[in-house]
N, C-alpha and C positions, 0 to 999 in steps of 0.2 A: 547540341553545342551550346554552352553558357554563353551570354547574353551581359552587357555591362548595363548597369543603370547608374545613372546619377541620381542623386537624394540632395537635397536641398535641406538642412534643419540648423536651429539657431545652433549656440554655441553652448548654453545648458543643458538641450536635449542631446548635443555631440559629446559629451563632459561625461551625462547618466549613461548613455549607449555605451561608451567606450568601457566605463567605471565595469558595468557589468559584465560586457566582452571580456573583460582583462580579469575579473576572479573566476569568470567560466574557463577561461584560458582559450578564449575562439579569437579568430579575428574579428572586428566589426561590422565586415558584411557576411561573415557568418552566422555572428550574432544574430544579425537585423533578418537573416532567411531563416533562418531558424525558428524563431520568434513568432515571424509571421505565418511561417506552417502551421506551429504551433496553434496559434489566433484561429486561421481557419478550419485546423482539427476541430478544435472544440467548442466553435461558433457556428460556423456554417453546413459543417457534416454532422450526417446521423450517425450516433455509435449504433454497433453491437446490438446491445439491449433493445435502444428503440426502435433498430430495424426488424428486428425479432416480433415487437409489441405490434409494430405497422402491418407486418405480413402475416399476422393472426387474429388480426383485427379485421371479421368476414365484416362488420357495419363498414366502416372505412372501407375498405376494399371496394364493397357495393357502390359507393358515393363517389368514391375517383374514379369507377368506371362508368357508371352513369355521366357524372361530367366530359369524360373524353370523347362519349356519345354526345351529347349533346353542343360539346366543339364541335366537332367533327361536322355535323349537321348546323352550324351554325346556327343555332338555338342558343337562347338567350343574351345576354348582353357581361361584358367586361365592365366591373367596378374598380 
């Protein structure tokens, strides 16, 4: 079930959101979800490719399972 938020921004970043909203032809808070998927697509997620590189990558592999052992057994220390 969607969810309302309130967003708080001046009134030149309401101006540029809206400017853009309006020649995409979205609403503003369509925009603004939009936008923000966007952001975290291709900031915080792995594409494709580098999950491809990750999971053939036997070095790596070896080293994130050694570490989950070594959590695991609480061995060593968190920087």
């Amino acid at each position: 079930m969607p969810k309302t938020v309130t967003l708080r921004i001046d009134d030149n970043e309401y101006r540029t959101f809206k400017k853009i909203a309006d020649v995409e032809n979205r609403t503003l808070s369509n925009f603004i979800e939009t936008a923000t998927l966007k952001y975290i697509q291709e900031n915080e997620l792995v594409d494709e490719f580098e999950m491809d590189e990750i999971i053939h990558n036997a070095q790596l592999n070896q080293s994130i399972k050694r570490g989950l052992q070594d959590a695991a057994k609480r061995k060593g220390r968190f920087v």
